[in-house]
KEKE-3310 file (N, C-alpha, C; in steps of 0.2 Angstrom, whole numbers, plus 5000, padded with zeros to 4 digits):
npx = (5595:5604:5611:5603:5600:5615:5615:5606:5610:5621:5630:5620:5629:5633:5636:5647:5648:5660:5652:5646:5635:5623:5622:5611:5613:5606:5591:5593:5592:5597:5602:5600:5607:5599:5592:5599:5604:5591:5590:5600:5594:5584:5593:5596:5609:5622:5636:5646:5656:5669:5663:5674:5687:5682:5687:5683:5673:5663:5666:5669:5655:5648:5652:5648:5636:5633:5638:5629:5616:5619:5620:5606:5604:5599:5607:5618:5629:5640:5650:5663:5664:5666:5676:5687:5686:5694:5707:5710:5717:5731:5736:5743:5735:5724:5723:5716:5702:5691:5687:5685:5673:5664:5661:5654:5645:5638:5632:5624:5616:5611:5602:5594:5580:5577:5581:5570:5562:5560:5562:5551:5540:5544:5538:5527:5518:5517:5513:5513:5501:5492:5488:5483:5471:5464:5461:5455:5442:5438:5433:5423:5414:5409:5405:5393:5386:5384:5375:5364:5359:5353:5345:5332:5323:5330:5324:5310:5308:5307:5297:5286:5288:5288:5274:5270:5271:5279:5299:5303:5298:5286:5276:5269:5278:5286:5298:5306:5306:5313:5324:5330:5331:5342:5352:5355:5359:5373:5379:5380:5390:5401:5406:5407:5420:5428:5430:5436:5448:5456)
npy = (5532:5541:5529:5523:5533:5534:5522:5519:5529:5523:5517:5504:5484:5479:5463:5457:5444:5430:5426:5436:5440:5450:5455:5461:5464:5471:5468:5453:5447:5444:5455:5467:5478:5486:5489:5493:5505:5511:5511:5522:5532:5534:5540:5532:5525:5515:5504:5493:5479:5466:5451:5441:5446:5456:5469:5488:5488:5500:5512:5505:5497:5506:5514:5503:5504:5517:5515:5503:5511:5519:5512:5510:5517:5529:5544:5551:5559:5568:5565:5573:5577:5564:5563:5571:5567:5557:5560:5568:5556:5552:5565:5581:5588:5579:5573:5587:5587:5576:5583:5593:5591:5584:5594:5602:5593:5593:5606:5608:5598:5604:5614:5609:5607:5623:5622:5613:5620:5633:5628:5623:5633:5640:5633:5632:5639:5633:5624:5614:5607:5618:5627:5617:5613:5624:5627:5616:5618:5629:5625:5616:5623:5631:5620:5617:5627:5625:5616:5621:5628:5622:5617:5618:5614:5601:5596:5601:5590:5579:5580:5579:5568:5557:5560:5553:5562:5570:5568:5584:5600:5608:5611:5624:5631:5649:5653:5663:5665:5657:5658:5669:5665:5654:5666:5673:5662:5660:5670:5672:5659:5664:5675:5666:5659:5669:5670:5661:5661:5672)
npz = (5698:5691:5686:5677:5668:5661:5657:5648:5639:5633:5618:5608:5606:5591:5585:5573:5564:5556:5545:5541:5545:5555:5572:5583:5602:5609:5606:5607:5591:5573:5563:5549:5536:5531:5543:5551:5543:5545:5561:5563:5554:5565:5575:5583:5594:5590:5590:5581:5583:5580:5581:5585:5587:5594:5588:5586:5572:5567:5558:5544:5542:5543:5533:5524:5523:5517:5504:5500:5500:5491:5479:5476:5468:5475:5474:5484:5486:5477:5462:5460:5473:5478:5470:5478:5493:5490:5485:5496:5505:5512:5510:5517:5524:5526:5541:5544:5538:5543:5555:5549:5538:5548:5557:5547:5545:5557:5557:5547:5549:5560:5557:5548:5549:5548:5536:5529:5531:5523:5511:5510:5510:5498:5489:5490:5486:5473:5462:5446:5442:5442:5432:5421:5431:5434:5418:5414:5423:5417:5405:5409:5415:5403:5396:5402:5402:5390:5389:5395:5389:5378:5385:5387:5373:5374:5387:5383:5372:5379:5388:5379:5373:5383:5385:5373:5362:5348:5347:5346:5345:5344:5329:5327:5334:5331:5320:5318:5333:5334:5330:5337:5351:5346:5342:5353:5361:5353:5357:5370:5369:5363:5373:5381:5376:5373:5388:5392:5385:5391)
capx = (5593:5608:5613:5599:5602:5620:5614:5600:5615:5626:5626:5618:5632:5631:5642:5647:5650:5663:5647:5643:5629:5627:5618:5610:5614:5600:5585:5596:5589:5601:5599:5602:5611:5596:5590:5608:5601:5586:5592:5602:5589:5580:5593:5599:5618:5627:5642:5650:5661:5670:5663:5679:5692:5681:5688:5676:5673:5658:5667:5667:5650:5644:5654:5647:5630:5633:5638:5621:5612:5622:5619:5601:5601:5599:5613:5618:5637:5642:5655:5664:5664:5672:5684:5690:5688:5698:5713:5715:5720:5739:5739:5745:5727:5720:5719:5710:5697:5689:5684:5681:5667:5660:5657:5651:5637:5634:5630:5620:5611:5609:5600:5589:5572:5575:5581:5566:5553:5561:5562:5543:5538:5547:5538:5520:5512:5521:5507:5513:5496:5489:5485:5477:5466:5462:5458:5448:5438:5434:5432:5418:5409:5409:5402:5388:5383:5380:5370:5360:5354:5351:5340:5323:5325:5330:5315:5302:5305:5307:5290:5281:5289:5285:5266:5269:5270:5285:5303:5302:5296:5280:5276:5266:5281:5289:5304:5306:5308:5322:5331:5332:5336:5346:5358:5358:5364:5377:5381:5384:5396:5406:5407:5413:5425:5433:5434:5440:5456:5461)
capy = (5536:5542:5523:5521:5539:5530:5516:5523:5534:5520:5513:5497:5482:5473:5460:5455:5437:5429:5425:5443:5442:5456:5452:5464:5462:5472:5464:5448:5445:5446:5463:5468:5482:5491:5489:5497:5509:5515:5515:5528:5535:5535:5542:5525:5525:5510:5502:5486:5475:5460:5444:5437:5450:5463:5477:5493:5488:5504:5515:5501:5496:5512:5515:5498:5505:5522:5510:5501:5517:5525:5507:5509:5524:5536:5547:5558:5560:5568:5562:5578:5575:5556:5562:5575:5564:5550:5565:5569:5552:5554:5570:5582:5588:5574:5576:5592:5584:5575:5587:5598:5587:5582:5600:5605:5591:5595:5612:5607:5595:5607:5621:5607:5610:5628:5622:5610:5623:5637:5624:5621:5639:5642:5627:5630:5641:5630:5617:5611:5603:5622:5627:5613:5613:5631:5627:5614:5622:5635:5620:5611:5626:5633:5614:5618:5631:5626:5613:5625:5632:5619:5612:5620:5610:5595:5595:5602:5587:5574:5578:5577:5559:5554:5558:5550:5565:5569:5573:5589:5605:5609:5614:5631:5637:5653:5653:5671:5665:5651:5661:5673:5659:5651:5671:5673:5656:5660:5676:5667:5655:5667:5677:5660:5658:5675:5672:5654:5664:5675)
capz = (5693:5686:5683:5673:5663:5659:5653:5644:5634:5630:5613:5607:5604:5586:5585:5568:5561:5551:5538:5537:5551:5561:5578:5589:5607:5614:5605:5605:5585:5566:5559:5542:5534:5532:5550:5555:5543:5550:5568:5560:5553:5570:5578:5589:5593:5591:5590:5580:5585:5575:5585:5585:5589:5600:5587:5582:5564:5566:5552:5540:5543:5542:5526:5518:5521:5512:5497:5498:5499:5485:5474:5476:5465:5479:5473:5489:5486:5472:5461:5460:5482:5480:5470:5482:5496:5489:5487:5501:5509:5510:5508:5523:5526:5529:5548:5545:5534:5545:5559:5544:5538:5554:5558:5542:5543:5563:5556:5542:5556:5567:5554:5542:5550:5545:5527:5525:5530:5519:5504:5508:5510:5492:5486:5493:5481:5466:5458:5440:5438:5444:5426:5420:5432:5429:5412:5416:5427:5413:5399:5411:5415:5396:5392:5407:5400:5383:5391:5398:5385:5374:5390:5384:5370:5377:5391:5381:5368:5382:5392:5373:5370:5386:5380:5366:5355:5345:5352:5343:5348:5341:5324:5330:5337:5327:5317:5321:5340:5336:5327:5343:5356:5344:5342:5361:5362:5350:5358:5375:5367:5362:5377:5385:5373:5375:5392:5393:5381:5394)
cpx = (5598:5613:5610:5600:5608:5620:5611:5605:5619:5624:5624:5625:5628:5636:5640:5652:5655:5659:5644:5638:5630:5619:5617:5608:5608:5593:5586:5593:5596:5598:5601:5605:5606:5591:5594:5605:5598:5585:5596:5600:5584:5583:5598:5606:5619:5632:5644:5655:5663:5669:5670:5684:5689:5683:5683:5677:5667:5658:5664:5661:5645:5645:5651:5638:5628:5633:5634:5618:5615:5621:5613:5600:5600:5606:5615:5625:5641:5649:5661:5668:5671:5677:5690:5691:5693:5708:5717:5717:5727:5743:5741:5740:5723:5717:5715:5704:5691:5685:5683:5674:5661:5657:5653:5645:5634:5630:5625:5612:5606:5601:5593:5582:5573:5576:5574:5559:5554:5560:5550:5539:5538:5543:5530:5515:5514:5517:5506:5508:5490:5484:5481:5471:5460:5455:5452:5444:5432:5430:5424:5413:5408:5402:5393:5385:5377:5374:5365:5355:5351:5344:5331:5322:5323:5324:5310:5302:5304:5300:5286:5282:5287:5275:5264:5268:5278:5289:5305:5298:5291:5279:5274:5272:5287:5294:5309:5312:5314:5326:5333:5334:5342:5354:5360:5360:5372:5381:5386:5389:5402:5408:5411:5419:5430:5435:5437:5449:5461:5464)
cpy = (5537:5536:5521:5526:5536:5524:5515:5527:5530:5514:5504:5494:5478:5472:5458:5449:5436:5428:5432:5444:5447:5455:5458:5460:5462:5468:5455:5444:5448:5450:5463:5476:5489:5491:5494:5505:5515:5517:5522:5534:5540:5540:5538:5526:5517:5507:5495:5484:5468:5454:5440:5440:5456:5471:5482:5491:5494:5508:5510:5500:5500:5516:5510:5500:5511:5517:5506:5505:5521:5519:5506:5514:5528:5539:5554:5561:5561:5566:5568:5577:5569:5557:5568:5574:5562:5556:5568:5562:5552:5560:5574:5587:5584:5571:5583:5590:5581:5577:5592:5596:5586:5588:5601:5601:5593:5601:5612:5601:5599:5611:5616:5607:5617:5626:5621:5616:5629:5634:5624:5628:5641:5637:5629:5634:5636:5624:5617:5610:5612:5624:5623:5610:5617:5631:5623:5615:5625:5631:5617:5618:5629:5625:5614:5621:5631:5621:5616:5628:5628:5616:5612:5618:5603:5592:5594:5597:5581:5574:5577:5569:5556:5555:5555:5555:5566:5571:5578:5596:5604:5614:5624:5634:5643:5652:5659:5667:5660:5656:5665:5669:5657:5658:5673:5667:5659:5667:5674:5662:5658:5671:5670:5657:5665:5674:5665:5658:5667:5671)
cpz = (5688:5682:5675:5667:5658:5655:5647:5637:5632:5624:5610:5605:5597:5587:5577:5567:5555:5545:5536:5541:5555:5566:5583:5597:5613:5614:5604:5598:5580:5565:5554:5541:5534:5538:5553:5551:5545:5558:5568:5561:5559:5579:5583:5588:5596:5589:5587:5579:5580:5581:5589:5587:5594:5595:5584:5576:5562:5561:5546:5540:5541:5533:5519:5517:5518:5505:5495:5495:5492:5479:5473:5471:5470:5480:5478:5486:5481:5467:5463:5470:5483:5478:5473:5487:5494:5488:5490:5508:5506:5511:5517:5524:5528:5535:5549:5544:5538:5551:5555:5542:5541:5559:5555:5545:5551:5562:5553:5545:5560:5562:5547:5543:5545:5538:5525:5525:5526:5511:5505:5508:5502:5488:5484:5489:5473:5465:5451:5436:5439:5437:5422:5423:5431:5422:5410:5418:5422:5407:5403:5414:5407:5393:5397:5404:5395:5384:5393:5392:5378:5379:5387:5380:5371:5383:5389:5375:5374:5386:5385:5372:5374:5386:5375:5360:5352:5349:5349:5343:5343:5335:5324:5332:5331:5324:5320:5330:5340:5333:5333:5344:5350:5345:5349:5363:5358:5353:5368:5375:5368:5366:5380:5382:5374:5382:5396:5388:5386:5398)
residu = (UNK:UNK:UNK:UNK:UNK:UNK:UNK:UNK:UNK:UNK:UNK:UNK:UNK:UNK:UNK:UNK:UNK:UNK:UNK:UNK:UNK:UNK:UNK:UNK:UNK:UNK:UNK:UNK:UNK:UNK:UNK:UNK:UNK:UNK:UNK:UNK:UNK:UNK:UNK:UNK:UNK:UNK:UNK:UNK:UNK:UNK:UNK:UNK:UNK:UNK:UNK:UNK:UNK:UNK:UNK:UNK:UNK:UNK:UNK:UNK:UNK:UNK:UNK:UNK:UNK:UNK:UNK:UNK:UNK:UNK:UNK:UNK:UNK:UNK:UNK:UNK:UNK:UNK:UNK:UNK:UNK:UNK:UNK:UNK:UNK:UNK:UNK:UNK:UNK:UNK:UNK:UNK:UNK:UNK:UNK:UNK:UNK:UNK:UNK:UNK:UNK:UNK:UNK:UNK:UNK:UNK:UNK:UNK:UNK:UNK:UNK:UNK:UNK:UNK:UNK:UNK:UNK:UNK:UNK:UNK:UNK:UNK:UNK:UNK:UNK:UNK:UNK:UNK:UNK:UNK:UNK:UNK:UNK:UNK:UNK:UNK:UNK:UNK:UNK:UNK:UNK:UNK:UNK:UNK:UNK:UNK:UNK:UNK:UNK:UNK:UNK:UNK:UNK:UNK:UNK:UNK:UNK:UNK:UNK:UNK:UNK:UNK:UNK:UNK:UNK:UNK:UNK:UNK:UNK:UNK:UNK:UNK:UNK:UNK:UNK:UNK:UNK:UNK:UNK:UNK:UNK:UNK:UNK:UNK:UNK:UNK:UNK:UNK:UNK:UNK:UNK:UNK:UNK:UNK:UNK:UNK:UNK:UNK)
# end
């Protein structure tokens, strides 16, 4: 068991080709740059080696893939960053830097669930489209309404045309009485306008 544990911990080899090929050992298939990547991603520790000499070339490798991912437009690495890396090669910090770094990010490793889930808490009431839905809302019940009150209207000429008589409310019916309907309609509007404003 604890052979197996061992084994289980030790990282994949790629071997890399004079043509730039990079060859996983364990799935014995050619991988690509952004294969190396998402094992990464996923977590997988492995190791490349130059086919030819046996030396870790993993830095490099690992550095050529930053440089993809920063060519793709996904701008992790500020410039501001690069030019403060690149000042310190030489300099007489330069072996600090490194286990400076490699903390920082194991810290920032360690503690990113809690960032993503404080960014999403901060995030979680914030819906840009929030208000125009809102407004909508109020526009589509406003346009219901009026429909509503035009209905009695609209019905009472549509059961006459379907009898073949006019689609036109019936002469018999008072003036007096449209003019009411017609001022409680207008009184209606206007409440819905006031309150589609606020």
């Amino acid at each position: 068991m604890a052979e197996n544990t061992a084994s289980e911990a030790e990282p994949i080899i790629i071997k890399k080709y004079a043509n730039r090929r990079l060859y996983n050992t364990a799935t014995s298939s050619y991988v690509t740059l952004d294969y190396l990547s998402q094992m990464v991603k996923d977590g997988q520790e492995f190791v490349v080696n130059d086919a030819k000499t046996g030396e870790d070339i993993t830095r490099q490798v690992l550095t050529h893939i930053i440089v993809e991912e920063e060519s793709k437009g996904t701008n992790l690495l500020p410039i501001s960053f690069l030019r403060h890396l690149i000042s310190f090669y030489g300099d007489s910090l330069q072996a600090v830097v490194p286990n400076y770094l490699e903390h920082t990010m194991q810290s920032f490793a360690h503690n990113q669930e809690q960032l993503r889930k404080t960014m999403q808490e901060a995030l979680e009431g914030f819906n840009p489209f929030g208000q125009f839905e809102e407004v909508s809302k109020q526009n589509m019940a406003m346009f219901e309404n009026a429909m509503k009150m035009f209905s009695p209207f609209y019905s009472e000429g549509m059961a006459k045309g379907r009898k073949g008589g006019p689609a036109m409310p019936a002469a018999g019916n008072d003036i007096d009485d449209m003019k009411a309907k017609l001022d409680e309609m207008q009184k209606q509007l206007d409440a819905l306008s006031r309150t589609g404003k606020e």
